[in-house]
VEXDREN-2710 file (C-alpha; in Angstrom, 1 decimal):
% VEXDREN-2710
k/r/px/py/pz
1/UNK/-34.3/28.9/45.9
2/UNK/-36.4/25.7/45.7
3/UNK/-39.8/26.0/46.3
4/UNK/-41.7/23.9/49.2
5/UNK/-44.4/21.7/48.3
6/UNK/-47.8/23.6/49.9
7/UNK/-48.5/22.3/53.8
8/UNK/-51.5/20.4/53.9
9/UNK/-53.5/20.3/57.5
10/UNK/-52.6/16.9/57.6
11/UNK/-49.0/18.0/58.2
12/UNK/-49.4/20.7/60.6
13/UNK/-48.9/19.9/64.4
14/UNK/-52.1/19.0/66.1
15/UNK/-52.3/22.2/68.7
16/UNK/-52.3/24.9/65.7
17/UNK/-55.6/23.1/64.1
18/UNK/-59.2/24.4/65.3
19/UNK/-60.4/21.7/67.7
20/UNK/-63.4/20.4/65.5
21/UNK/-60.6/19.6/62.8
22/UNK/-57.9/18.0/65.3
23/UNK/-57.2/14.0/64.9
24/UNK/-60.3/11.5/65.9
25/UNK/-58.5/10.1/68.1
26/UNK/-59.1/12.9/70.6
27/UNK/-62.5/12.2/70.2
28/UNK/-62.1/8.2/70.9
29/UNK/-60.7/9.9/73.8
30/UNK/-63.4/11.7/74.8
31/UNK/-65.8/8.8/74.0
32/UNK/-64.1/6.2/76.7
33/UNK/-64.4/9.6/79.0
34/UNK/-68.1/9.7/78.6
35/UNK/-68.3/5.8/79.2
36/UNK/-65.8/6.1/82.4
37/UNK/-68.0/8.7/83.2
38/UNK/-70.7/5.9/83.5
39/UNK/-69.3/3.3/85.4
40/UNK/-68.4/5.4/87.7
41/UNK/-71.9/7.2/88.1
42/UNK/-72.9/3.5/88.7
43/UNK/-70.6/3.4/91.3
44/UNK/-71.0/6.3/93.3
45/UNK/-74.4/5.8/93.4
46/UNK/-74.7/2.3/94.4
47/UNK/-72.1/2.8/97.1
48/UNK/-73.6/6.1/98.4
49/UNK/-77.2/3.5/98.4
50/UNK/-75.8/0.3/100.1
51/UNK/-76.5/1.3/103.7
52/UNK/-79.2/3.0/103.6
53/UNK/-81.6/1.1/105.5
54/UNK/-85.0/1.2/104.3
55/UNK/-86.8/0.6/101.1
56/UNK/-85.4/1.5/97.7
57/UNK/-88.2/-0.1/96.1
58/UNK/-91.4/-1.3/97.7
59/UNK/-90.5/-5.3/97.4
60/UNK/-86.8/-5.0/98.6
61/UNK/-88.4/-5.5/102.5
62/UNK/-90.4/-8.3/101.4
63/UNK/-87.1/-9.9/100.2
64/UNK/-85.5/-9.1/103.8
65/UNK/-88.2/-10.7/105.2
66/UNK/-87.0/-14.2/102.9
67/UNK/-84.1/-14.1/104.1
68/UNK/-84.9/-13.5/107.9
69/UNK/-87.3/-16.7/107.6
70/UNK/-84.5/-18.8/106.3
71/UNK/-82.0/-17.0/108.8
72/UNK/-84.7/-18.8/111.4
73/UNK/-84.8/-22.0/110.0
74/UNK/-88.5/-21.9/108.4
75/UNK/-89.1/-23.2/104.8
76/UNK/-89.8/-20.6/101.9
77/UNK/-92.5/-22.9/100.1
78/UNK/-95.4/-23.3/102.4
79/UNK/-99.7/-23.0/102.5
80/UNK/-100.3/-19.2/101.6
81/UNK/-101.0/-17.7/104.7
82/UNK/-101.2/-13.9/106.4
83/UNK/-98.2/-14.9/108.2
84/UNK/-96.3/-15.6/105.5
85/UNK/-96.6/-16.2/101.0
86/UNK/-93.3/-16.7/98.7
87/UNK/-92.7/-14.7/96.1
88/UNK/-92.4/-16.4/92.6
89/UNK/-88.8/-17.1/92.7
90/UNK/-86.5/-19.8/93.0
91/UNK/-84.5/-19.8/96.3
92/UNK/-81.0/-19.5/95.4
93/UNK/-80.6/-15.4/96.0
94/UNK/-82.7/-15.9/99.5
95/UNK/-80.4/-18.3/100.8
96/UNK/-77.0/-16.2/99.0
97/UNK/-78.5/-13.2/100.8
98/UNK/-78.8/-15.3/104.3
99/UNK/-75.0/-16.5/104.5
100/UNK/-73.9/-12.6/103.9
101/UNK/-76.1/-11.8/106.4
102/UNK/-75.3/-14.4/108.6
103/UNK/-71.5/-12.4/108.4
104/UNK/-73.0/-8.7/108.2
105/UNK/-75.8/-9.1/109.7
106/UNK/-80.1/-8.9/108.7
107/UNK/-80.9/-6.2/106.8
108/UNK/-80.7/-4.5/103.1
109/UNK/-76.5/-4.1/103.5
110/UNK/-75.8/-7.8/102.3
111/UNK/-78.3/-8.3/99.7
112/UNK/-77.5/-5.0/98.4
113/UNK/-73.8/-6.1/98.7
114/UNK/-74.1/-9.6/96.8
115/UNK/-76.5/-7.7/93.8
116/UNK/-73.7/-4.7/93.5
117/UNK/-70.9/-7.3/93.1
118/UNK/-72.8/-9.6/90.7
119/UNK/-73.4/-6.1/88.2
120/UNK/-69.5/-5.7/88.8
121/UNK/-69.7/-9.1/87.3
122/UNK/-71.6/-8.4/84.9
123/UNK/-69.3/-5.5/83.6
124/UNK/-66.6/-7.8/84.1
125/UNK/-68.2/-10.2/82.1
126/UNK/-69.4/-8.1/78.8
127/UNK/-65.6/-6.7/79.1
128/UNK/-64.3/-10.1/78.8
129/UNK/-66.6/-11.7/75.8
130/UNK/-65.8/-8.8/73.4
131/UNK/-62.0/-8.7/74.0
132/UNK/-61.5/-12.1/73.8
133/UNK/-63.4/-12.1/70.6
134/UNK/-62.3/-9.1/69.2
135/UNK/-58.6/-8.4/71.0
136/UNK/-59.8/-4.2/71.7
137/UNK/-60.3/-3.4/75.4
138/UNK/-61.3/0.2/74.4
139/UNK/-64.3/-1.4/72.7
140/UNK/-64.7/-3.8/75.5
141/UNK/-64.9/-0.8/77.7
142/UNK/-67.5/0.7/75.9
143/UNK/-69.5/-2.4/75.9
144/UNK/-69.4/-2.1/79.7
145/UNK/-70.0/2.0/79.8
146/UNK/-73.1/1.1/77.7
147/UNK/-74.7/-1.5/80.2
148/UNK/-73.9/1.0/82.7
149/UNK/-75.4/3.8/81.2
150/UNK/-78.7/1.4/81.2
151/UNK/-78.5/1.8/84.7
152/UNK/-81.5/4.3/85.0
153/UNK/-83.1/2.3/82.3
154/UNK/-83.6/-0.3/84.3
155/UNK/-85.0/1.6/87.1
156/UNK/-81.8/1.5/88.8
157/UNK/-81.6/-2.1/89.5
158/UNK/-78.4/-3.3/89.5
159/UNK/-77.4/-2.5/93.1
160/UNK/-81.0/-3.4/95.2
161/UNK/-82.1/-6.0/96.9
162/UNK/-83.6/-8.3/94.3
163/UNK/-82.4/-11.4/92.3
164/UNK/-81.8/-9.6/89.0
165/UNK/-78.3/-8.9/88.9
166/UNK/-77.4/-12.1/90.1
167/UNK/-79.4/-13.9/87.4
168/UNK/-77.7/-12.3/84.4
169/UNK/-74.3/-12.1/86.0
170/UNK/-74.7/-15.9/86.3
171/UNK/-76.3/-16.1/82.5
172/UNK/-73.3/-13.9/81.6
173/UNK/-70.8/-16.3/83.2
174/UNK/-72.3/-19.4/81.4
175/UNK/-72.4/-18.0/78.1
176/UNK/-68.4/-16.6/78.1
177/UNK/-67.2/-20.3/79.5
178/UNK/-69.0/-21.8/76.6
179/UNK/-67.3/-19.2/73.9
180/UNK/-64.5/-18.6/75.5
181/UNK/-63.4/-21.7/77.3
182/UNK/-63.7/-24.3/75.3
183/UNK/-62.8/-27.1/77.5
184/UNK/-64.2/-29.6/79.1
185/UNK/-63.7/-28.7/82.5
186/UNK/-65.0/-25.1/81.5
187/UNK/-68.0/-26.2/79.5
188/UNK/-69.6/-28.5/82.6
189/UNK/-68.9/-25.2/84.9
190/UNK/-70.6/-23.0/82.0
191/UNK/-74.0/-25.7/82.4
192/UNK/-73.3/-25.1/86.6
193/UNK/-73.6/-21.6/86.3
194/UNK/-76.7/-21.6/84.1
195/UNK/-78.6/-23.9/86.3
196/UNK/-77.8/-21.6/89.1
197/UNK/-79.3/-19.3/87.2
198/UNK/-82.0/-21.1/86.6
199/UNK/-82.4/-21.5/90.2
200/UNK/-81.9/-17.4/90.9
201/UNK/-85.1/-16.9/87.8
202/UNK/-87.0/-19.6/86.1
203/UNK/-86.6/-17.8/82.6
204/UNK/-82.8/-18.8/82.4
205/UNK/-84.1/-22.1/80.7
206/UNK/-84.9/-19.6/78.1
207/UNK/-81.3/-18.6/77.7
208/UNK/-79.7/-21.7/78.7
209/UNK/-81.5/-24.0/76.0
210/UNK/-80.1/-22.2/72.8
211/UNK/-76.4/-21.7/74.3
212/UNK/-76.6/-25.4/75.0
213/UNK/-77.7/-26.5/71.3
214/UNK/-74.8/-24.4/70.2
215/UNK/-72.5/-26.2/72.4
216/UNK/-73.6/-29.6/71.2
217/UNK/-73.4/-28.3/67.7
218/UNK/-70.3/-27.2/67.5
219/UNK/-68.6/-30.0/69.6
220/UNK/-71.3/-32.7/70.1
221/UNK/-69.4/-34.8/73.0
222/UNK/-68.6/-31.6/75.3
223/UNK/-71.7/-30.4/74.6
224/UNK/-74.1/-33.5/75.7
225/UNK/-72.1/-33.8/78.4
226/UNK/-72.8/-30.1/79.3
227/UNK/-76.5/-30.1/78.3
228/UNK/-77.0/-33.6/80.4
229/UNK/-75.0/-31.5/83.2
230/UNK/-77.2/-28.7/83.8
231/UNK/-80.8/-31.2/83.2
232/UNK/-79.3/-32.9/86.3
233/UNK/-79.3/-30.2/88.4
234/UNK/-82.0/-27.9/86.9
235/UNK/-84.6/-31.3/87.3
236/UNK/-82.8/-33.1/89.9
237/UNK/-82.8/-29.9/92.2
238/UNK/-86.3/-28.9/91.4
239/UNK/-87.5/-32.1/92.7
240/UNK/-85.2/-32.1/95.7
241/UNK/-86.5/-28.6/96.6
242/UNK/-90.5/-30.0/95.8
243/UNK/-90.1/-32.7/98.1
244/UNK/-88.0/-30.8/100.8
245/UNK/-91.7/-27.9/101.1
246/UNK/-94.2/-30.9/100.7
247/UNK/-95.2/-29.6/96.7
248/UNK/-95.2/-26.4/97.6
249/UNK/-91.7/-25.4/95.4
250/UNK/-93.2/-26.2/92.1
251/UNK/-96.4/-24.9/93.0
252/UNK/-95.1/-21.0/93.3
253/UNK/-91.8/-21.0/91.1
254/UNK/-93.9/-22.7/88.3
255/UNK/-97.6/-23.1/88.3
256/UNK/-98.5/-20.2/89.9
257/UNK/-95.9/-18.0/87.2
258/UNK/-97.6/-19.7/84.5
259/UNK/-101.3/-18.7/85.5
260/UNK/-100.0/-15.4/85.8
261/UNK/-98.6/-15.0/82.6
262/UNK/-101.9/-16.4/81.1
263/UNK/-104.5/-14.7/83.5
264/UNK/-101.9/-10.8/82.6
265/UNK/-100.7/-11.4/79.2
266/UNK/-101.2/-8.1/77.2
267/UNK/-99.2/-6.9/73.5
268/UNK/-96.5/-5.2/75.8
269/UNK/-95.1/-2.2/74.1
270/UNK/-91.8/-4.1/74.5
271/UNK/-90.2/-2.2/71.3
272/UNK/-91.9/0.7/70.4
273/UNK/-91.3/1.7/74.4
274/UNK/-88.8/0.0/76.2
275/UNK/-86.1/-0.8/73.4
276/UNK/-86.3/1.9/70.5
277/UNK/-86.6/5.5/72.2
278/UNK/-83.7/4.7/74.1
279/UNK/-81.4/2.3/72.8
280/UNK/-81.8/1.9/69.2
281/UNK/-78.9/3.7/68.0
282/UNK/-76.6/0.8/69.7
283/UNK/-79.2/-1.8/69.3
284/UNK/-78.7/-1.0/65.2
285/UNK/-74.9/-0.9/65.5
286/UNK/-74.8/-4.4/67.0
287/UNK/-76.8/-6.1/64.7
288/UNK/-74.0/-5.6/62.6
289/UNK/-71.5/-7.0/64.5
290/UNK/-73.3/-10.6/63.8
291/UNK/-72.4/-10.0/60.1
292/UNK/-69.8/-12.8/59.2
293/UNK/-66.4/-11.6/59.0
294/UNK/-63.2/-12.6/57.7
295/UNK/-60.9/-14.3/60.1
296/UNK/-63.4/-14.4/63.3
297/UNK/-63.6/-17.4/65.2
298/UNK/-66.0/-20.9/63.7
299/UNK/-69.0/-20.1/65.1
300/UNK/-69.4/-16.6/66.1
301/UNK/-72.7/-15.3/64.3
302/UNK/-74.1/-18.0/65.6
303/UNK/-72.9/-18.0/69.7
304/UNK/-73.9/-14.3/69.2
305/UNK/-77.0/-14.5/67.3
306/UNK/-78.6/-17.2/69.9
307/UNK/-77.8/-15.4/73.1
308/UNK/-78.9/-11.9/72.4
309/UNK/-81.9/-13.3/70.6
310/UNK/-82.2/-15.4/74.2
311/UNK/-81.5/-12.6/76.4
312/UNK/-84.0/-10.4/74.7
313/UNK/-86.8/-12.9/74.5
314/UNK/-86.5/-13.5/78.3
315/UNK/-87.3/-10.2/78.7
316/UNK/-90.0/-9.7/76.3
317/UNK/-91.4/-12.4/77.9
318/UNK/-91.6/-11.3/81.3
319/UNK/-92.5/-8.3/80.7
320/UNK/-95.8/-9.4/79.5
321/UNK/-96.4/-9.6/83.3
322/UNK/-98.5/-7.0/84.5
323/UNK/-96.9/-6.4/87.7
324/UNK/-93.9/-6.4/85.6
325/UNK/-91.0/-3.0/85.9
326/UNK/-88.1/-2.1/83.5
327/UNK/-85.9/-4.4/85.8
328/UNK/-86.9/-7.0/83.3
329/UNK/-84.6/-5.1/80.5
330/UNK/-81.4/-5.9/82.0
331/UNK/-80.9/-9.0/80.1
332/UNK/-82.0/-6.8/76.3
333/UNK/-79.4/-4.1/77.9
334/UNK/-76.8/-6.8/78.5
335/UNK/-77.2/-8.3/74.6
336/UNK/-77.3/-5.1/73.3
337/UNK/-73.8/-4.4/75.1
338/UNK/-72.0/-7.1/73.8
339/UNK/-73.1/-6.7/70.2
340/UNK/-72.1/-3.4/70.2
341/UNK/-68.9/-4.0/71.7
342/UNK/-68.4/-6.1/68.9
343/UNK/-68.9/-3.8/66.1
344/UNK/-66.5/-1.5/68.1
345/UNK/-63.8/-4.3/67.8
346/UNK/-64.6/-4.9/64.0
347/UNK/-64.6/-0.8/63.4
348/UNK/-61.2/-0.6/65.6
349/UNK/-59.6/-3.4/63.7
350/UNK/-60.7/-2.5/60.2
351/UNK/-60.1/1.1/60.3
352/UNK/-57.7/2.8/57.4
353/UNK/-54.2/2.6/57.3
354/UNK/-54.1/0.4/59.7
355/UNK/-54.7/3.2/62.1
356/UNK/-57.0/2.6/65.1
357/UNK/-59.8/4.7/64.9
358/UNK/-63.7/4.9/65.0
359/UNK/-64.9/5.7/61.9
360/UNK/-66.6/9.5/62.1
361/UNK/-70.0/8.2/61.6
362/UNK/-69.6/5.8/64.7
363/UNK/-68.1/8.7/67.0
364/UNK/-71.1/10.9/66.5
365/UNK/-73.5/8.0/66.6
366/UNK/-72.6/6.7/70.2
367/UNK/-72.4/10.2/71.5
368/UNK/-75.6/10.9/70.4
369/UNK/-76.8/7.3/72.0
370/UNK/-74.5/8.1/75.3
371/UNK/-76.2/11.4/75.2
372/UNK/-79.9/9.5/75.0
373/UNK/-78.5/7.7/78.0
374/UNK/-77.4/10.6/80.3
375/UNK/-79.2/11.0/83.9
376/UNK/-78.5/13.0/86.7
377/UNK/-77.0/10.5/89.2
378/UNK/-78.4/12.6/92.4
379/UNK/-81.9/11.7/91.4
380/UNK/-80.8/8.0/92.2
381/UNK/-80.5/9.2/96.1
382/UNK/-82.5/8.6/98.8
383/UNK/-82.7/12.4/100.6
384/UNK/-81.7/12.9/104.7
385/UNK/-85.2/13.4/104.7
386/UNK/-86.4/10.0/103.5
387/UNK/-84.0/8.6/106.3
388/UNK/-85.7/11.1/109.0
389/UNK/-88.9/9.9/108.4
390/UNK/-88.3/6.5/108.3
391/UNK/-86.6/6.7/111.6
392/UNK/-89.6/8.7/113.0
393/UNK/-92.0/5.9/111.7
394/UNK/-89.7/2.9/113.6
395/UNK/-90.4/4.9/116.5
396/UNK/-94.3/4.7/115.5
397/UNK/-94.6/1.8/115.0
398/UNK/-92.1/0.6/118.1
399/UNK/-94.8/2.8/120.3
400/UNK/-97.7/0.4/119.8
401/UNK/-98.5/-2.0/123.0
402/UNK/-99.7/-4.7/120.3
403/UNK/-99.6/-6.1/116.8
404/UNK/-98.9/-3.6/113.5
405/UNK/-99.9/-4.7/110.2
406/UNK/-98.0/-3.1/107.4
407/UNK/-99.4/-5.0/104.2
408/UNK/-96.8/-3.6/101.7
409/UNK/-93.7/-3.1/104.5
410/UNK/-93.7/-5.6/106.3
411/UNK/-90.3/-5.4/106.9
412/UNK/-90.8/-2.2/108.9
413/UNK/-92.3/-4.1/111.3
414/UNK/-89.0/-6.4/112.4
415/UNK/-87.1/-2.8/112.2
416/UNK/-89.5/-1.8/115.1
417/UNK/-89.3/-5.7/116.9
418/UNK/-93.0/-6.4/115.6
419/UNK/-94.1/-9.7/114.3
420/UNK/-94.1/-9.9/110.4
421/UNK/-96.4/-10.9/108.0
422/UNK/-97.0/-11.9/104.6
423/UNK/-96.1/-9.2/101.6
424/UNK/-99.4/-8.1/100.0
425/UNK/-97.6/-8.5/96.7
426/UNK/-97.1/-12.6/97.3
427/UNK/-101.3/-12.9/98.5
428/UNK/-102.0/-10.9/95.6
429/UNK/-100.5/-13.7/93.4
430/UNK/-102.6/-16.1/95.3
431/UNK/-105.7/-14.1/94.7
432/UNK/-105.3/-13.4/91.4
433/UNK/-103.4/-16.7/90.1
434/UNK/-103.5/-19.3/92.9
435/UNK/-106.0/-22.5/93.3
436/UNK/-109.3/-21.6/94.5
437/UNK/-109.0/-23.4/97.6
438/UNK/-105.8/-21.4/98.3
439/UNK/-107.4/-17.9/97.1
440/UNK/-110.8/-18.8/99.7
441/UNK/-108.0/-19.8/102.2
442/UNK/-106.4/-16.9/102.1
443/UNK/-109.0/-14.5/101.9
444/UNK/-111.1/-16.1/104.6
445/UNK/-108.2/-15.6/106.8
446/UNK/-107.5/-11.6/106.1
447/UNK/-111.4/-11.2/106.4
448/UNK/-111.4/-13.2/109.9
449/UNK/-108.2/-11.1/111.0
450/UNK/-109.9/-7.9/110.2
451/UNK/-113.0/-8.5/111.8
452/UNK/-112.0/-9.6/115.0
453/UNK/-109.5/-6.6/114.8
454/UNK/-106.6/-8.8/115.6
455/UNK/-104.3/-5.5/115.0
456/UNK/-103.9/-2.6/116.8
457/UNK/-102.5/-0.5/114.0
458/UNK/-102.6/-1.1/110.4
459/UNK/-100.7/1.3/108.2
460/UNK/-101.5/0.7/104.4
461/UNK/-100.9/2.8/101.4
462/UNK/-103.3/4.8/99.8
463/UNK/-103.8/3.3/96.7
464/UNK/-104.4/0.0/98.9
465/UNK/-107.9/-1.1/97.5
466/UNK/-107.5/-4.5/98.8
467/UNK/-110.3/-5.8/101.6
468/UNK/-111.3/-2.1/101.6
469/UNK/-114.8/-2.8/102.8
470/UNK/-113.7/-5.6/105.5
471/UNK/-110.8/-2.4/106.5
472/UNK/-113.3/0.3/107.0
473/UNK/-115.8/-1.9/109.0
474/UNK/-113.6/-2.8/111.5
475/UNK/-111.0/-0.4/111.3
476/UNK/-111.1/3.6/110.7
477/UNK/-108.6/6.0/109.6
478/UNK/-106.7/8.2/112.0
479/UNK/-104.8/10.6/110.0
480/UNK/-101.6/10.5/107.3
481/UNK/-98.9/8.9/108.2
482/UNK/-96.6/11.3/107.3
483/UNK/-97.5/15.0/107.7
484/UNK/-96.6/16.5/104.0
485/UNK/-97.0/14.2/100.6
486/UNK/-92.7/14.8/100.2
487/UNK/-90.3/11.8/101.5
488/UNK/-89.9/8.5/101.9
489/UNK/-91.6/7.5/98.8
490/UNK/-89.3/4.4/96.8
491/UNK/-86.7/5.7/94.2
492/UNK/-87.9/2.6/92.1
493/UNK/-90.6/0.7/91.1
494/UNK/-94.4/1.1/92.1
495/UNK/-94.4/4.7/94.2
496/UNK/-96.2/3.2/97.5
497/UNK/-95.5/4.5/101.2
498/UNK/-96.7/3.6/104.0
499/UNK/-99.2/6.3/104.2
500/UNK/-102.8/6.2/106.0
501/UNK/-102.5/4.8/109.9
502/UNK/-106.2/3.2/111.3
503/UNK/-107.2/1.8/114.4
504/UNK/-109.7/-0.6/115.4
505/UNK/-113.4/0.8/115.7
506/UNK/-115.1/-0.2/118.5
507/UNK/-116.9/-3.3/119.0
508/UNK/-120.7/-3.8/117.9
509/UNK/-121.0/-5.2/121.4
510/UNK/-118.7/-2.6/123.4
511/UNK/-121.0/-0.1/125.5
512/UNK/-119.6/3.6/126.3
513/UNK/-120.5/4.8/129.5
514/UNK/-121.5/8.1/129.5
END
């Protein structure tokens, strides 16, 4: 009788080993799981938020308000005024917002709509740049479960009413023409796309000027062409859109940006808070992945190298602001994304024996980083409660005979068929960063307002300090808006509610019978 060779574990069927010594491969598995997992938390969550029709976060109404103004034919970019300031932005999401809403209707539904489809994009996007570069979808997938699982990071702001995802989907979109595409046809698109992002958020000239000098490096003609196409527009349409408000374009979605960057400036912990607690596990694995390797495309630590270092300097740089939130990551979360979905690709493709697996190491590394990452979805919802109250509030507010001023909410008072006025976010730029003229202006006006108790009701926040004296001279508090210190507060951003209701005092003049 012949002897048999001894069975190694190798050779043993997969169901008789113990489950922490079966193939890796089950755990790649469970790895695209956890990033499925992900995207669709994303999902659910920002379809389960789409109607729900007040604030998520305390300058979405303000942005409603934008689009209503255009919606009635009046120009963004005027004179400051209580009626009505500008925030810092350039138009193009305003005016996207207005034709959904022109289809949908006014309200949070199409803005909400147009900034959930243009994070789709962005997934989309990150997706396509690493397989085309490195031929894995499972890596490209992860790419796309990371900048999902960012989503809380972020403050949840992929899916609200505010310009963000829009401006990186578009950033996105110019930078994978330009790698991917490399055509003429697709190269003046690529400069298209980044000057409508320049026109969604000034900081895209940030990103746009490196991917450019990259383009005329490695093919000088295409990439003149390119460069001179998106000057034209970025210049010729800022002038267009100066002249079209009288000087009042340049004047908010540049001048007033740059005094507020030099009057708020402060050493932002941008690394040792933002970045590294959460994210440097991936952030450390994609700095690999700009490594030359052998048989990668002409160019690629390069392409790579300039737009994360782009992506993450825009948002270092504006969040130096000191009004600024963690929306300001998304670009840092979408470079970090794409690098590691790189090093996924190189891992995939250089793995022993030809076999495709994540090396051990990786595996535990990104389950300890998606682990890092995981939130509780149901925290990202806005309660029946929140909805009650708001509804109860409408009916407030609709109850009044005469004018409601609502510095920070505005946007309740269309709800409630009120007259709207300026967000106290915009006149706060003005009185902090605007010309002196302007900041008088202004000020004289709210100060005037107040004292001949123009309102009837005035529902401010608490933590409202602003014109407090000129407030309780004229105006005294009533009572809470709400009855308990639960509901309606924003999921997002700065945690303000409409929450102290006043009424005018009476007259210095006025005589009460007795």
């Amino acid at each position: 009788m012949m002897l048999q060779p001894p069975v190694s574990p190798a050779d043993l069927p997969a169901r008789s080993w113990p489950v922490w010594l079966r193939s890796r491969v089950t755990w790649d598995t469970a790895l695209l799981a956890v990033g499925a997992w992900f995207i669709l938390a994303f999902v659910a969550v920002a379809l389960l938020r789409l109607r729900y029709p007040f604030e998520l976060e305390w300058m979405e109404g303000g942005v409603v308000d934008h689009v209503r103004r255009i919606m009635a034919g009046h120009r963004l970019y005027v004179q400051p005024s209580l009626r009505f300031v500008p925030f810092i932005y350039p138009p193009l999401y305003f005016y996207l917002g207005a034709l959904g809403s022109a289809i949908i209707g006014a309200g949070f539904l199409p803005l909400r709509l147009l900034s959930f489809a243009a994070s789709l994009g962005c997934f989309s996007l990150i997706f396509g740049l690493v397989v085309d570069e490195s031929g894995h979808r499972r890596s490209a997938f992860l790419a796309a479960a990371f900048f999902a699982a960012c989503y809380p990071l972020s403050g949840g702001w992929y899916d609200l009413a505010r310009v963000d995802a829009l401006y990186v989907c578009l950033l996105l979109g110019g930078a994978y023409l330009l790698r991917v595409r490399p055509t003429v046809a697709a190269w003046v698109m690529a400069a298209v796309l980044l000057a409508l992002a320049f026109f969604t958020k000034q900081s895209a000239a940030i990103v746009a000027a490196p991917l450019l000098a990259y383009a005329v490096w490695m093919a000088p003609r295409r990439g003149l062409l390119a460069t001179a196409v998106f000057a034209g527009i970025a210049v010729g349409g800022t002038w267009l859109l100066d002249r079209a408000h009288g000087g009042w374009y340049v004047y908010y979605v540049f001048r007033l940006p740059a005094r507020i960057q030099q009057a708020d400036a402060a050493a932002a912990a941008f690394w040792s808070d933002d970045l590294v607690p959460s994210i440097a596990i991936a952030g450390a694995l994609g700095l690999a992945a700009l490594l030359p390797q052998r048989g990668s495309r002409p160019g690629r630590p390069l392409f790579y190298s300039l737009l994360a270092s782009a992506l993450v300097t825009s948002a270092w740089l504006s969040r130096l602001h000191a009004a600024a939130h963690e929306n300001v990551l998304i670009p840092a979360h979408a470079a970090v994304a794409v690098l590691l979905g790189l090093f996924l690709g190189r891992c995939w493709s250089e793995s022993a024996r030809g076999r495709e697996r994540l090396p051990a190491h990786v595996v535990v590394l990104l389950f300890v980083q998606f682990g890092v990452l995981l939130f509780d979805p149901r925290h990202m919802l806005p309660s029946a409660e929140d909805a009650a109250l708001g509804r109860l509030l409408l009916q407030r507010i609709a109850s009044v005979p005469g004018d409601v001023w609502l510095p920070q909410h505005g946007y309740l008072g269309a709800l409630a068929a009120k007259q709207t006025y300026a967000h106290s976010m915009a006149m706060y730029d003005i009185i902090r960063a605007g010309s002196p003229a302007d900041r008088e202006r202004l000020i004289e006006e709210v100060r005037g307002n107040l004292a001949q108790r123009r309102f009837d009701l005035i529902i401010a926040d608490r933590v409202d300090r602003w014109f407090r004296d000129e407030l309780n001279s004229a105006y005294q508090p009533v009572g809470p808006v709400f009855p308990s210190s639960s509901g309606f507060w924003p999921l997002t951003g700065l945690r303000l509610r409409p929450d102290v209701v006043y009424r005018p005092r009476p007259a210095p003049n006025c005589v009460t019978s007795r």
